[in-house]
C-alpha positions in Angstrom: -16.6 -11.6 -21.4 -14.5 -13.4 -23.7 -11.6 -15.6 -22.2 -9.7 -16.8 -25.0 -9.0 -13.1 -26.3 -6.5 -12.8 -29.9 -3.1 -11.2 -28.8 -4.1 -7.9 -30.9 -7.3 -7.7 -29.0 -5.6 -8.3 -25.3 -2.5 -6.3 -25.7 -5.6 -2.8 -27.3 -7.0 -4.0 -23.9 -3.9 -3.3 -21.7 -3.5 -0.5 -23.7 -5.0 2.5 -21.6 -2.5 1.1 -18.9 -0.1 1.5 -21.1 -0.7 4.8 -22.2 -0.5 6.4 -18.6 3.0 4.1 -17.6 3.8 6.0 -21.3 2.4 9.5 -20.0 3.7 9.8 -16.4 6.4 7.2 -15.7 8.4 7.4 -19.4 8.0 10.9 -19.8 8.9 12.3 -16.4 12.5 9.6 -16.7 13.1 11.4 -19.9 12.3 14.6 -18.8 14.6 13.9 -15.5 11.6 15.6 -13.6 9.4 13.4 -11.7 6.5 16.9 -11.6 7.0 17.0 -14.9 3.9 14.7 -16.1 1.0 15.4 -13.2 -0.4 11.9 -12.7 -3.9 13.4 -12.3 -2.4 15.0 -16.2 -2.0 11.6 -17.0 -4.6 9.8 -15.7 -7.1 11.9 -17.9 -5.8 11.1 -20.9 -5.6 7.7 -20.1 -9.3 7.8 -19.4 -10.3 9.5 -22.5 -8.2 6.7 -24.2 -10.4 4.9 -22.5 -13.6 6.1 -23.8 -12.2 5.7 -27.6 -11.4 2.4 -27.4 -14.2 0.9 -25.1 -16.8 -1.1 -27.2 -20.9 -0.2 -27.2 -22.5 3.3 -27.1 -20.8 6.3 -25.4 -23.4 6.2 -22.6 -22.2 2.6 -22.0 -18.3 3.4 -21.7 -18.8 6.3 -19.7 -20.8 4.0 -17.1 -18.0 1.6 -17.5 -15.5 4.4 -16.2 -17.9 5.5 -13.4 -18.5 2.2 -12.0 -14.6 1.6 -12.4 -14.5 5.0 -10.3 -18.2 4.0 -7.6 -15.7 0.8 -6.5 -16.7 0.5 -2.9 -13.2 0.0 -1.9 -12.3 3.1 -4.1 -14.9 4.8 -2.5 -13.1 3.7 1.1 -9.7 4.4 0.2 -11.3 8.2 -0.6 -12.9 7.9 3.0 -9.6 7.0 4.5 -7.7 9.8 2.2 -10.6 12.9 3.6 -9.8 11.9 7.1 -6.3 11.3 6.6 -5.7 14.7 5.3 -7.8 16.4 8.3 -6.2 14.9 11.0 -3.0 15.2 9.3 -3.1 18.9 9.1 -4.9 19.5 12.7 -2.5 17.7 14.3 0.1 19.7 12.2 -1.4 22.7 13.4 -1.5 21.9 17.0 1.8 20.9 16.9 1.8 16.9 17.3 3.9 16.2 14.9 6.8 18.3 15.7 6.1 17.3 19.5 6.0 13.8 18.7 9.1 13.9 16.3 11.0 15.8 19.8 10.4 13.1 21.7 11.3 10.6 18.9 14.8 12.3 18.7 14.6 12.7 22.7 14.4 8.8 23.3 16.4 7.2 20.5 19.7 7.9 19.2 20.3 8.8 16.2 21.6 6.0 14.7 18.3 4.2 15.3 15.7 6.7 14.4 15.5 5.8 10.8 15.2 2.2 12.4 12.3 3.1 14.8 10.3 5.0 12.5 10.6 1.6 10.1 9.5 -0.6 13.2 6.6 1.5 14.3 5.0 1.2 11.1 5.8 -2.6 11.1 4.0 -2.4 14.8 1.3 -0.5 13.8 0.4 -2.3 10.0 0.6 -5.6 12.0 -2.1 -4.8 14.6 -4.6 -2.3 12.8 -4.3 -4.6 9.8 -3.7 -1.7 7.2 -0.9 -0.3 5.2 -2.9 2.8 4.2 -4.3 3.9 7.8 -0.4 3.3 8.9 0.9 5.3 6.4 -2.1 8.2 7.3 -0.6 7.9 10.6 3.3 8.2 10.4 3.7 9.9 7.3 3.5 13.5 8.4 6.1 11.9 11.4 8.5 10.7 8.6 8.6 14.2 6.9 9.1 16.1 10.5 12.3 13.7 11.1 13.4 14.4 7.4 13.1 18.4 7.8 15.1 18.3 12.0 17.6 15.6 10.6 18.3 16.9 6.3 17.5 13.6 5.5 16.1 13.0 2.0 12.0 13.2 2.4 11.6 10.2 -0.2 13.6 7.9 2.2 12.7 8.6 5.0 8.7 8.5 3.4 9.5 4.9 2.1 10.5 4.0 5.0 7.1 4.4 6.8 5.7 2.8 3.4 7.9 0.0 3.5 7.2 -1.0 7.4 3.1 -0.4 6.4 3.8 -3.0 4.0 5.1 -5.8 6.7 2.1 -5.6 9.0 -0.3 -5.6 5.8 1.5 -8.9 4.3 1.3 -10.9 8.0 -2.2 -9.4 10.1 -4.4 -11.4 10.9 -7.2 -8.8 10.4 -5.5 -7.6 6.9 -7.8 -8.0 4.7 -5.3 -9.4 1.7 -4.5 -12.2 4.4 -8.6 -13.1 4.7 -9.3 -13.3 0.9 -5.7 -15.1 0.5 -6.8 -18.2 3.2 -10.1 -17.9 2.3 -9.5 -18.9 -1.9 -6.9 -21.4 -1.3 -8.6 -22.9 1.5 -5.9 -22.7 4.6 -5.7 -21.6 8.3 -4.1 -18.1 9.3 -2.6 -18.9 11.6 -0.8 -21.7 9.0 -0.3 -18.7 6.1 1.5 -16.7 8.7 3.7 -19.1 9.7 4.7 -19.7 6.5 4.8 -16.3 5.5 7.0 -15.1 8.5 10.0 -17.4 6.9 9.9 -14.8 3.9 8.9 -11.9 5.5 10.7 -11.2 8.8 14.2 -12.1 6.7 13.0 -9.1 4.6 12.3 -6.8 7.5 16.0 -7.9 9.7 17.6 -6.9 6.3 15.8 -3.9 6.0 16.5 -2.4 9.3 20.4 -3.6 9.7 20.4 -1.2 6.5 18.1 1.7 8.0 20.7 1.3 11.5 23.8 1.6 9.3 22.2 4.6 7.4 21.3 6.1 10.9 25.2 6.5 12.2 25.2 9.2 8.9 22.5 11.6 10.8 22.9 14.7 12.0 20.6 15.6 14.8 20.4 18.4 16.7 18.8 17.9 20.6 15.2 18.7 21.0 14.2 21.1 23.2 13.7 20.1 27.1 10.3 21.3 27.2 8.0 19.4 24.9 4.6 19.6 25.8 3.9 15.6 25.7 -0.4 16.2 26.0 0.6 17.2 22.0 1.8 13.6 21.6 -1.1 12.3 22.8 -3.2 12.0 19.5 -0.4 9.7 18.2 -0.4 7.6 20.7 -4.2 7.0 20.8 -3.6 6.0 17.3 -1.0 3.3 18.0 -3.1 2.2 21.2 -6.3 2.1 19.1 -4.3 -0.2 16.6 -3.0 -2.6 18.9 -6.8 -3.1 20.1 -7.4 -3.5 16.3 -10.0 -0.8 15.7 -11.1 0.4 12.4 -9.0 2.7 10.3 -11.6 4.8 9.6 -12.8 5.1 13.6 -9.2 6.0 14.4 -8.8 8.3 12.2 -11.7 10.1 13.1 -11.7 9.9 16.6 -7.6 11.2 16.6 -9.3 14.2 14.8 -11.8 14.8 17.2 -8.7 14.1 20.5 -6.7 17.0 18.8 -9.5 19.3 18.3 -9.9 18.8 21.9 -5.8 19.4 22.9 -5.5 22.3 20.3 -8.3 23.8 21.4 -7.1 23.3 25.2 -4.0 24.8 24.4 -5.1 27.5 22.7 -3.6 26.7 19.1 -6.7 27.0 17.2 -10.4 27.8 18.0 -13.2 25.7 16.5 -13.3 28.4 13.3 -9.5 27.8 13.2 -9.6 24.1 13.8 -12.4 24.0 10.6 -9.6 25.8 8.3 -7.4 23.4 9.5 -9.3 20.4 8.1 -10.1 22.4 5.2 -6.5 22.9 4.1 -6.1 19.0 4.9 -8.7 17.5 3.0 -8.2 19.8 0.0 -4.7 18.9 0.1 -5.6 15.5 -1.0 -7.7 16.4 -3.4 -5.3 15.3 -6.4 -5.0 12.4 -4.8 -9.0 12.2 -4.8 -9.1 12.9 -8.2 -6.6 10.8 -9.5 -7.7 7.7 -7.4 -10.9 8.4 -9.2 -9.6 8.0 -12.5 -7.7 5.2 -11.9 -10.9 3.3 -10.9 -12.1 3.8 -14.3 -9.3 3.3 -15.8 -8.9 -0.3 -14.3 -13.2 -1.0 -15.2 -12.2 -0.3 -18.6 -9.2 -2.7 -19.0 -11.4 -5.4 -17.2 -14.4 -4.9 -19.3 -12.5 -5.3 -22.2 -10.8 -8.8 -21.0 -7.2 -7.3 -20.5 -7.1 -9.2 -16.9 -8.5 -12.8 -18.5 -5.8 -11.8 -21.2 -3.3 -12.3 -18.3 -4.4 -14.8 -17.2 -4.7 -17.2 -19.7 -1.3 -16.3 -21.8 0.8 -17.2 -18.6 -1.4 -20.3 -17.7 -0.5 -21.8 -20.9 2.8 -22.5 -19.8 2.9 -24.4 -16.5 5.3 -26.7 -16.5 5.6 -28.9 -12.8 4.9 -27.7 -9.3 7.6 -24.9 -9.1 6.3 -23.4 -12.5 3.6 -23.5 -10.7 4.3 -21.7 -7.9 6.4 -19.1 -10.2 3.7 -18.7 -12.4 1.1 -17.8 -9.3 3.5 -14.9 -8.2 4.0 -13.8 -11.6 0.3 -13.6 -12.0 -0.7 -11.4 -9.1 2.5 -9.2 -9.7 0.3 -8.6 -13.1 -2.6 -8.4 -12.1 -1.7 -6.5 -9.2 -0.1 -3.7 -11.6 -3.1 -3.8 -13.4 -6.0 -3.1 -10.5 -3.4 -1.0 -8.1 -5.5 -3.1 -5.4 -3.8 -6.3 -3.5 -7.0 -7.4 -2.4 -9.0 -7.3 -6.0 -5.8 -8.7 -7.3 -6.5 -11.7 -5.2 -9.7 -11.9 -5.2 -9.1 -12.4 -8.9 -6.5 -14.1 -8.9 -7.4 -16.4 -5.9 -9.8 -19.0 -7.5 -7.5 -20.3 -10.6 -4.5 -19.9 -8.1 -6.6 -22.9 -6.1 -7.4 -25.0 -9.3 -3.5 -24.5 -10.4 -2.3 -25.3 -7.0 -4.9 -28.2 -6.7 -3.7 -29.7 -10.1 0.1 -29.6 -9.4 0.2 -30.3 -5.8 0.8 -27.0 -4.2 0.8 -26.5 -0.7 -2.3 -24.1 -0.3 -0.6 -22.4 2.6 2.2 -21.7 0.1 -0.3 -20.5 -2.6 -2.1 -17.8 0.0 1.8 -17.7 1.4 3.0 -16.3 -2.2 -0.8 -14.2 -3.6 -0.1 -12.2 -0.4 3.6 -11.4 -0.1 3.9 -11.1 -4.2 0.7 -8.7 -4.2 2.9 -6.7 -1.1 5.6 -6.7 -3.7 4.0 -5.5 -6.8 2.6 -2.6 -4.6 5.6 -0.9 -3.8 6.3 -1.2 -7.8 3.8 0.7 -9.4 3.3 4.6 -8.4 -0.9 4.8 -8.8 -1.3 2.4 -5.8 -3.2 3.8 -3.2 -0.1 3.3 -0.4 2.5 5.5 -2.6 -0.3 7.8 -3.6 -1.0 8.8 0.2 2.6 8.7 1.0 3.2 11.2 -1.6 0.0 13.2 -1.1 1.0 13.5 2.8 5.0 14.5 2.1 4.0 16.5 -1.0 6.7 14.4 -3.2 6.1 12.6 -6.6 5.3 9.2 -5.8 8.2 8.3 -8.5 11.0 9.6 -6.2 9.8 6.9 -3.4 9.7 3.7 -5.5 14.3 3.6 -4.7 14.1 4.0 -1.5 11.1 1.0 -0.9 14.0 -2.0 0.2 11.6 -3.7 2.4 8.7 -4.6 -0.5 11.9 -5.1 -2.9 13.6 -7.4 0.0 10.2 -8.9 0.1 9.8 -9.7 -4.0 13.6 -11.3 -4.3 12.9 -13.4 -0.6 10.2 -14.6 -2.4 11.2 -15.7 -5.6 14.3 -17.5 -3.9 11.4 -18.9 -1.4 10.0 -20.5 -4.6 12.9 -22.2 -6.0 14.9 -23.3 -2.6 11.9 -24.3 -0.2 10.9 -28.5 -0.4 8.0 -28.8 -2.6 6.1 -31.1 0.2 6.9 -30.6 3.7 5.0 -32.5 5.9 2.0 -31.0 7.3 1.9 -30.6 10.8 -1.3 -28.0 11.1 -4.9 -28.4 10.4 -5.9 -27.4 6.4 -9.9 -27.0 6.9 -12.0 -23.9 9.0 -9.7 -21.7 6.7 -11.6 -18.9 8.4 -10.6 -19.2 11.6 -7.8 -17.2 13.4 -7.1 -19.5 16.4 
């Protein structure tokens, strides 16, 4: 693939990016309707732009837009997305969410419910090490508190989105935090200690707002007698994440615990409890779909050199170690918009971010420190990423009426930025910089 790509030639092969930001994001502004442009609608035709524009026989480009779309990890997120939706809607149907809400409203008061729901999904991103399988999880919880409280379903929604994206910027089993340490050569444990200055200012901010915003609830008390074996699914889920299982394990196995309660209680029999999946999964099939697309969308922008396009224009004009740094986070915020994946976008990113940070005299734990918490940032920006797109799949909302209410990734991106500008350039190092694969 050609590196040193002519301006006309890199900006024809952003293009098909540019055509469905045009298509969905432009048009449903103008249109002051965020349904107005479907983004599975727009998608497709950035696709077929795609296919016009894409060099070599036909065959070739529509290969290059089905192994854009075979990505294993678009394959997982798909995985995660099936199961999501199935144990979403059984444990809808059972009546786990609206049990677990109860108790929600039971226990806290209502100033601090928008507060809690933000610090579960920090509790459960940080120890299962995933912002998607969080936002599976607490999701359907966040729309059940929006309906019993009239709060706004896109808040409350970002909220559970914005706490997934705390855990998935510090774990130590995320896998953004592995590839991060592992490219620019650091201990975890030495990432998260600098990534904690940036991050947990982020998430105090964000949840003195989410207490002040709680004193404006109206709740109304939940009933005395809330069966709490229908809880019981949800808290195998945040158990099962504190002992760091696998998304994909939890989610099945929580499908297979409320089959067992709903069945037990005589909500659904098994015939019942297959509709219920049924509805589930096929209520994610736009999601499917348009995560689909987007993989090929993405292949075709890389096979054309639109990434190494990036890249080079904004290496060109390093100047010192804080343009350094600055232009490391504006790199994978591109990049990042560009592959709707944190983890590809530092896995790309990763190895010129060493030889950059190498050159200047970068502190690698503040190289992984700023590819992690930057590629947090640019997530909660664009509305294909696979964290809005479940959100929005689970509360049945346009991922477009989210992106206001995300403060904690927006706290997150302005933290940062100051981060780069205010910190010392060379602090003395008082950890170990080698085994940048170990935990301990």
């Amino acid at each position: 693939m050609e590196w040193n790509l002519p301006l006309g030639k890199g900006f024809l092969a952003l293009s098909p990016l540019i055509v469905f930001l045009m298509l969905y994001l432009v048009l449903s502004i103008c249109a002051n309707d965020f349904y107005a442009v479907p983004i599975v609608v727009a998608f497709m035709f950035a696709c077929l732009y795609s296919l016009c524009i894409l060099p070599g026989k036909m065959s070739r480009r529509i290969e290059t837009l089905t192994r854009g779309a075979a990505n294993p990890s678009i394959m997982l997120m798909i995985w995660i997305f099936i199961l999501a939706g199935a144990f979403a809607s059984t444990a809808k149907t059972m009546g786990a969410v609206e049990a677990t809400v109860n108790v929600a409203l039971g226990i806290l008061p209502s100033h601090l419910l928008l507060a809690g729901l933000f610090l579960a999904a920090c509790f459960i991103s940080l120890s299962v090490g995933t912002s998607v399988g969080t936002i599976a999880a607490l999701a359907p919880i966040g729309l059940e508190l929006a309906n019993q409280t009239g709060t706004n379903v896109a808040m409350m929604t970002a909220i559970v989105v914005g706490g997934a994206f705390f855990g998935d910027n510090l774990s130590f089993i995320s896998d953004t935090t592995i590839v991060a340490t592992r490219t620019q050569g650091c201990l975890m444990r030495d990432k998260f200690r600098m990534n904690i200055r940036i991050a947990l200012p982020a998430a105090i901010i964000a949840m003195v707002v989410y207490i002040l915003m709680g004193f404006d609830l109206n709740t109304t008390p939940p009933p005395a007698d809330v069966d709490l074996l229908l809880v019981v699914p949800y808290l195998f889920v945040l158990i099962a994440a504190i002992c760091g299982m696998d998304v994909i394990l939890v989610l099945a196995l929580a499908l297979l615990l409320s089959f067992g309660i709903g069945f037990a209680r005589h909500t659904f029999d098994f015939f019942g409890w297959l509709g219920a999946m049924n509805t589930g999964i096929m209520g994610m099939s736009e999601l499917v779909f348009a995560t689909l697309m987007a993989g090929g969308m993405i292949e075709a922008i890389r096979q054309m050199g639109g990434i190494n396009f990036i890249l080079q224009r904004l290496v060109r004009r390093i100047h010192g170690a804080r343009g350094a740094e600055a232009c490391m986070a504006t790199l994978i915020t591109l990049i990042d918009i560009c592959t709707a994946n944190n983890t590809i976008a530092i896995l790309t990113v990763g190895p010129l971010a060493k030889d950059i940070s190498t050159h200047y005299g970068v502190d690698p734990r503040r190289s992984a420190s700023i590819l992690d918490t930057f590629s947090c940032f640019a997530q909660g920006l664009i509305p294909y990423g696979a964290q809005l797109l479940i959100a929005s799949g689970l509360a049945k909302i346009s991922p477009l009426q989210i992106i206001p209410y995300l403060y904690y990734p927006f706290l997150l991106g302005i933290i940062s930025t100051v981060f780069i500008f205010i910190h010392p350039l060379h602090e003395k190092n008082n950890f170990a910089n080698s085994d940048a694969g170990s935990i301990a």
